[in-house]
Each structure stands twice: as C-alpha cells, then as structure tokens.
C-alpha positions in Angstrom: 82.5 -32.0 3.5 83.0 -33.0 -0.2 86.0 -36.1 -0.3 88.9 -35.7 -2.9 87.4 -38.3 -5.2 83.9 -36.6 -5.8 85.9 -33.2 -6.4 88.0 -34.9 -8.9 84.4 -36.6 -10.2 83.0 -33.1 -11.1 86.3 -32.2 -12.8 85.2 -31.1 -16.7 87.9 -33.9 -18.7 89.8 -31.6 -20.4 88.9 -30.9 -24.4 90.1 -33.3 -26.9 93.4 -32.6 -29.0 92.9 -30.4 -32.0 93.6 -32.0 -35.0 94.1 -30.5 -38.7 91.3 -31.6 -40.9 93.1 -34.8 -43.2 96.5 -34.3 -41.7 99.7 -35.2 -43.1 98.8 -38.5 -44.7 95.9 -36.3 -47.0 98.1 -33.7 -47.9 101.2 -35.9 -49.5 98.2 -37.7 -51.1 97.0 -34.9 -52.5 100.7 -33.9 -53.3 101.0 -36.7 -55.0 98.0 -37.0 -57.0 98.4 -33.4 -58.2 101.9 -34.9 -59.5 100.5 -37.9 -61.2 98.1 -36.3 -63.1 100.9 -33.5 -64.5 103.1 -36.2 -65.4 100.6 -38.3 -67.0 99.4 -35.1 -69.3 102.8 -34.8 -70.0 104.5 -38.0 -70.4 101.6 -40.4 -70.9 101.5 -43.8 -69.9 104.5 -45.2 -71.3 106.9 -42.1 -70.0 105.0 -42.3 -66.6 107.3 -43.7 -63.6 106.3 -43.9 -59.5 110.3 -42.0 -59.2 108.9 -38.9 -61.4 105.9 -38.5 -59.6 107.8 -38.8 -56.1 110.2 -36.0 -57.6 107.5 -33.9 -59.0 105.5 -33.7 -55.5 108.2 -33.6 -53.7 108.1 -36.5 -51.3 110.5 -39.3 -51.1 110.4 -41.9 -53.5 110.2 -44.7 -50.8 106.7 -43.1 -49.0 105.3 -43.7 -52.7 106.4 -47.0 -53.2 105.4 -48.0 -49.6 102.1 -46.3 -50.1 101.0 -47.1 -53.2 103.9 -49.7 -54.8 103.9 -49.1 -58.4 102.2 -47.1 -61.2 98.9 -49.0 -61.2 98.3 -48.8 -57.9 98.9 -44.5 -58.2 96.2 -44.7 -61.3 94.1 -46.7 -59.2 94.1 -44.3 -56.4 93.7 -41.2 -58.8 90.3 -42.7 -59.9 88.9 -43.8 -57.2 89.8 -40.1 -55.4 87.6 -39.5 -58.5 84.7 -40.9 -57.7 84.6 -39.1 -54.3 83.9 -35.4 -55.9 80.4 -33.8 -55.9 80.0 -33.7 -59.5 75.6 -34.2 -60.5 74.6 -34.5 -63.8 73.7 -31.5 -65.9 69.4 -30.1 -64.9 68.2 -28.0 -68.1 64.8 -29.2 -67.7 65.0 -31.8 -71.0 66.0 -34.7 -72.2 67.7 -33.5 -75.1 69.6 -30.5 -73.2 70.6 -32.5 -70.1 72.3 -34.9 -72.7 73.8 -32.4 -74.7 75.2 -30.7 -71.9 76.7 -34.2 -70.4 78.0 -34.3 -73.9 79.5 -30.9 -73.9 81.3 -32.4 -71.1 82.7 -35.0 -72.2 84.3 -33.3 -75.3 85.9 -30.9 -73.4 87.4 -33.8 -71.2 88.5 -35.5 -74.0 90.0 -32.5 -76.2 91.7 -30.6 -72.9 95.4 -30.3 -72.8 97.1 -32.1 -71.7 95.4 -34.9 -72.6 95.0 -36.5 -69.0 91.3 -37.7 -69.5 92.4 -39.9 -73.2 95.7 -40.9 -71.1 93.7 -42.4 -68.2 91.9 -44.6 -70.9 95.2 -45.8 -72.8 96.5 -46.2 -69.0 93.6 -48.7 -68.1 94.5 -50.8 -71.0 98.1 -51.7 -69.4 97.2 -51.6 -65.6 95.4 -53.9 -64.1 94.4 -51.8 -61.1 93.8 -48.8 -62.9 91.2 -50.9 -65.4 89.2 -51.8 -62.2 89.5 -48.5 -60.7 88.0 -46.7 -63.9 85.3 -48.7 -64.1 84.4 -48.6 -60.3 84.6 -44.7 -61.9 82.1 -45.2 -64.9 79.7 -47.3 -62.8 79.6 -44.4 -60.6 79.4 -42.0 -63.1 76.6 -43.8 -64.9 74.4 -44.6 -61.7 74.5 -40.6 -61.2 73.2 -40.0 -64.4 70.2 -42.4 -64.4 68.9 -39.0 -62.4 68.6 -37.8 -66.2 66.3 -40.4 -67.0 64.7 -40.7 -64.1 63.3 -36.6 -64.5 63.0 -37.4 -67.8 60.3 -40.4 -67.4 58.7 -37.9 -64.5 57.9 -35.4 -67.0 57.0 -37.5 -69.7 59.4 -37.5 -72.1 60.1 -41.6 -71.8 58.4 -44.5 -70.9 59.2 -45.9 -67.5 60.3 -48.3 -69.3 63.1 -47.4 -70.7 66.7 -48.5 -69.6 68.3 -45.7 -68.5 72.2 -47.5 -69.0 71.3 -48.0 -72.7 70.1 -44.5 -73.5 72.7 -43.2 -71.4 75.7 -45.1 -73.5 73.9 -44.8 -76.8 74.1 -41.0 -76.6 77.6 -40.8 -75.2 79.4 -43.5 -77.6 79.4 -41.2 -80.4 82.0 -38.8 -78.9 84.7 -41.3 -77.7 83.8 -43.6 -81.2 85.0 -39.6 -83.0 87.1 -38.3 -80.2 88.9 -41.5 -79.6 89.2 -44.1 -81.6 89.1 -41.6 -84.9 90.5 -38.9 -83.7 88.4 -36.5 -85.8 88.8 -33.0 -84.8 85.7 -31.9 -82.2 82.9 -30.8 -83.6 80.9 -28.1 -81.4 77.2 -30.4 -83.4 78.5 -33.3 -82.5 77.1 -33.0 -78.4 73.7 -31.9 -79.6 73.5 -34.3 -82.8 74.2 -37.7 -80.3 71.6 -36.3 -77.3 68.9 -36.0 -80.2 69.8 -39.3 -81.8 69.4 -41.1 -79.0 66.2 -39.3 -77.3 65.0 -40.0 -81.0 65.6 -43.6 -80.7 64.0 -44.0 -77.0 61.2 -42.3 -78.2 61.0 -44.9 -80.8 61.2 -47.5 -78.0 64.4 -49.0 -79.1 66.2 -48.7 -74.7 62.4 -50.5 -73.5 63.8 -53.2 -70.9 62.4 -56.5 -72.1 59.2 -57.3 -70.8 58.8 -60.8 -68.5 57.5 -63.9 -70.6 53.3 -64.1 -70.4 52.2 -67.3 -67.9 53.1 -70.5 -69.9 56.4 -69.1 -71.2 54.9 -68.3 -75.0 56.3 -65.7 -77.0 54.0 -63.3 -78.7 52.9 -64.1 -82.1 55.0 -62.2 -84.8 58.2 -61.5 -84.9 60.0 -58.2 -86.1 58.1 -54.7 -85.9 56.2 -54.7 -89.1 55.3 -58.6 -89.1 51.9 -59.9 -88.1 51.0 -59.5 -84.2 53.8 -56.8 -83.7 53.1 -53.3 -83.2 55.3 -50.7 -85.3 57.3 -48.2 -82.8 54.8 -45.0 -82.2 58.0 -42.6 -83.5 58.5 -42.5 -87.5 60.8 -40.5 -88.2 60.4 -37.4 -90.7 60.8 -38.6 -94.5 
C-alpha cells in the first residue's frame, strides 16, 4: 500500500504563474519613451522638462523622477533602448551601394520632422548622461557596420587592410558637416557623392591601418608618396 508521502511525491507541482511578456514596468517605459521623443521633436532640448513628459504619457510625475530623476537620465535611457533594436546595415552587394544606402539613411534621419534625430545631438551637448549614452549608440552603430567592410574586403573591393572605422566616418562626415553644422538644404547626390568619395579614397589606400615597425625599429627609407623608396597609391584618379 502506497503511504501519503509517496502519493504526494508523484503529485505533478502545479504550472508556474503566467506572466505578461515585459509587464507593467515595460509598458510605462515604453509610455514614457514614446512621450520623450514627441516632446523633444517638439520642444527641443531647451523646452524639454521630466513634468511634460510625465503629462504627455500619462503617468505620474513622481514614477519618472523616481525612475529616471531628471532629463538626462530620460535621454540616456532613450538611447540606450536604441541600441537594443535589430537594425543591420544596408547588403546591395557593393561597396559603393551599401554606403550610399547607409547614407540615404542618415539624411532622412537628419531631415525628418520633427527634428528628433538633430535634437538628440544638440541634447548630448548639455547632458552628461545623454553624451555617454549616444556614443555607447554610435560605437554600436559603427561596430555593426564594419559588416560593410568586412563583405567588402571578402569580395575584393579593399585590402584587408583597410580600417573599417576610418572608411566608415570618412563617408558619413559629409552629411552631418552639410546637414548639420551648415544646414544646407539635402541634396538627394549628396549620399551617393560621399559613398564614392570615400571607396575612392580606400581604393587609393588612404584608411590602410599602419603597418608594425620592421625588426630594429627603422623606418622605411623615403618619406611622402612620390619621394625616393615610397610607392605611389595604385588609384590615380581620372585627370
């Protein structure tokens, strides 16, 4: 005869409590991040407050404060939810259209209204916290791009050489030098123009990581391209 204690031994334990995917705590953040980036398109930096954010997601203004304590620490939070997405550089199957297409990017990030992406710049030049966060964002960004290079190099295109952090800021500084600091008006070339500058200029070897010194720590003879014992770049560009 079977005791009480094995019966209760072969007893199934009982399922574990549901629970809703994120909960409560993920849904006022997303609440409250939705909010934040409205207020910054529409107010900007200087008009953005932790008490209009709480009003416009509808929470109370203390679960912001407690959560987050003041502005810097909601930009902060908005960027580094940022860096969680699945975003992947562009794959066109070149150089030259993979950097374009990052490029097409870009502008349309930087011209979109409201201007959220341009505020979150002007924003990281006041906060503290949200200066780190973006460029835990940009390091992030850039590291997932080096996948450009990298196909690149695989067929061809570049040396394996060739640092893919230079190439990959060489073609993308043109559009916030226009788009930003000179606020030209966007020009649908400009995308295209920078991607071909810059594969242009890798070509010509100018993103080749410096080489190690030869045994006895000797430079090689020569000194710019052009000079004795220094090779010209193979690319010459069209006269």
């Amino acid at each position: 005869m079977t005791s009480a204690a094995s019966r209760a031994d072969d007893v199934p334990p009982p399922p574990p409590p549901h629970r809703r995917p994120g909960g409560r705590s993920a849904r006022v953040r997303r609440q409250v991040l939705d909010a934040l980036l409205v207020e910054l398109g529409e107010h900007g930096y200087e008009g953005l407050t932790t008490d209009g954010v709480a009003a416009r997601a509808g929470v109370h203004r203390t679960t912001v404060y407690r959560r987050w304590g003041d502005v810097g620490g909601l930009l902060a939070d908005f960027l580094d939810a940022a860096a969680d997405d699945g975003w992947q550089p562009p794959d066109t199957g070149s150089l030259v259209g993979d950097l374009t297409a990052l490029n097409e990017e870009i502008q349309t990030g930087l011209t979109s209204q409201p201007p959220v992406m341009t505020a979150l710049i002007a924003a990281s030049f006041r906060s503290e916290r949200a200066a780190r966060a973006q460029q835990r964002l940009w390091e992030d960004r850039y590291a997932r791009c080096e996948a450009l290079i990298q196909r690149a190099v695989s067929r061809g295109e570049l040396a394996s050489a060739t640092d893919a952090r230079q190439l990959l800021v060489a073609a993308t500084a043109p559009l916030y030098h226009h788009l930003v600091l000179l606020h030209t008006a966007p020009d649908p070339h400009l995308p295209g123009r920078a991607a071909r500058t810059a594969v242009l200029a890798a070509s010509a070897g100018a993103f080749t990581r410096d080489a190690p010194p030869p045994a006895g720590g000797r430079p090689p003879a020569g000194g710019a391209p052009g000079e004795p014992g220094v090779s010209a770049p193979a690319y010459c560009p069209p006269q």
